[in-house]
C-alpha positions in Angstrom: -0.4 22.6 -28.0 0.7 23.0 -24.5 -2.0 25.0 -23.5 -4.8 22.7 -24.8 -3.3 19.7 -22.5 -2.7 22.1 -19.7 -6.9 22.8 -20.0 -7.0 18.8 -19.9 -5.7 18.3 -17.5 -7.0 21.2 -15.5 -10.4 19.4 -16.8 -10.0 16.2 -15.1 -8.4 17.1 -12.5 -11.6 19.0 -11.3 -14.2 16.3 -12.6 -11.8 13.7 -10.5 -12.2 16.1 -7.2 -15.4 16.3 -8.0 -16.2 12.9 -7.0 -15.3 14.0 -3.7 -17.8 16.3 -2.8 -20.7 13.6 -2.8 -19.2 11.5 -0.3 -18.3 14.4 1.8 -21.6 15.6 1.9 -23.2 12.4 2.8 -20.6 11.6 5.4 -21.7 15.7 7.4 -25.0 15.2 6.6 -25.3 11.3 8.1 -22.6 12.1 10.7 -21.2 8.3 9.7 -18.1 7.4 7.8 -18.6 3.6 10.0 -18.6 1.9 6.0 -15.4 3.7 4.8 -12.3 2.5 4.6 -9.4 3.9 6.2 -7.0 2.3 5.1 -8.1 2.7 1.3 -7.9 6.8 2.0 -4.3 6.5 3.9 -2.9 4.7 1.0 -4.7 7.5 -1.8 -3.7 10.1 0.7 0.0 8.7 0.5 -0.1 8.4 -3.6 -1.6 12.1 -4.2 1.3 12.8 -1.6 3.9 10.8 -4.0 2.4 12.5 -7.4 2.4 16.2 -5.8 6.3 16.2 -5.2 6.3 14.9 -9.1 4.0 18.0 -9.7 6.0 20.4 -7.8 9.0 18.4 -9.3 7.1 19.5 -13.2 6.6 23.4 -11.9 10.1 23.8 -11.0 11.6 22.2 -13.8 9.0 22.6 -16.7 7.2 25.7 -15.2 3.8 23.2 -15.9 1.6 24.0 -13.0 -1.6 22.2 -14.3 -0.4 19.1 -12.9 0.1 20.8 -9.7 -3.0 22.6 -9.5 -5.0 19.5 -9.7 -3.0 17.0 -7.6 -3.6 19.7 -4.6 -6.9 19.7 -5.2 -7.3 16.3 -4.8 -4.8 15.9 -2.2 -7.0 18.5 -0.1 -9.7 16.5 -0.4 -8.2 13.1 0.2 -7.2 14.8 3.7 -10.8 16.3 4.5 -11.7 12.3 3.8 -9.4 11.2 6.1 -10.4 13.5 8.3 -13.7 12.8 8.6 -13.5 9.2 9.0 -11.2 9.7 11.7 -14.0 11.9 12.7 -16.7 10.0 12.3 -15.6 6.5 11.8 -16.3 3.6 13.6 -14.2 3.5 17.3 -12.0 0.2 18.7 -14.1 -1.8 20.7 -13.2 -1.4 24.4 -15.0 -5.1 25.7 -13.5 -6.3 28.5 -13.7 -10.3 27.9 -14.7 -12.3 30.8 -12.7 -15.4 31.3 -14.3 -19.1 30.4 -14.7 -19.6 34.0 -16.5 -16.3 34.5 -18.7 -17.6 32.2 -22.7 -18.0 33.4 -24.2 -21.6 33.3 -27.4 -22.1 32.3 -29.4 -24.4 34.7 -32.8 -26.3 34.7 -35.3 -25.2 37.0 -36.5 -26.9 40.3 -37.6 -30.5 39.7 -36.6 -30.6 36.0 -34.7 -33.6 35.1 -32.7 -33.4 32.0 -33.3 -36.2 29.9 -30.2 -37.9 28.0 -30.7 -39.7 24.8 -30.1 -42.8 24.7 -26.8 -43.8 22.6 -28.0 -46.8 19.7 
């Protein structure tokens, strides 16, 4: 019975990596990752990285390597994604901000008087 869930989980490990191919496609081919998140990716990047020393934890102690086989997988992907929004993500604004007194006023042209409403 071992076997069969080994091949499960061999399964969906590879139909959950996958799922990464698409987006890493589409990110090389647009050369734009500007709607991904990062911060979503760090924090899958850092649970793949949590499960694999589980995995390796499994192979040593259980000799079950399925586990292991597909948590790499994923966690190689998770770092291409990374990678490429690094890559190809949207870059900190470098503005310089002027200061309100820097500011430009807008004035009325040459013999235009402003006209104030009158307060009822």
């Amino acid at each position: 019975m071992s076997g069969f869930m080994d091949i499960l989980q061999i399964g969906g490990g590879i139909v959950l990596a996958a799922g990464y191919i698409p987006q890493i496609r589409r990110i090389l081919a647009t050369r734009s990752a500007h709607d991904l998140s990062l911060t979503m990716w760090l924090s899958v990047l850092v649970g793949l990285s949590l499960m694999e020393v589980y995995a390796a934890h499994l192979f040593v102690s259980a000799g079950t390597i399925a586990v292991l086989i597909t948590n790499s997988i994923s966690m190689a992907f998770s770092i291409c994604m990374v990678a490429l929004i690094l890559t190809y993500g949207p870059r900190p604004s470098l503005r310089v901000l002027r200061p309100l007194t820097a500011r430009r006023q807008t004035s009325l042209p040459a013999g235009v008087v402003a006209e104030v409403p009158e307060a009822a």
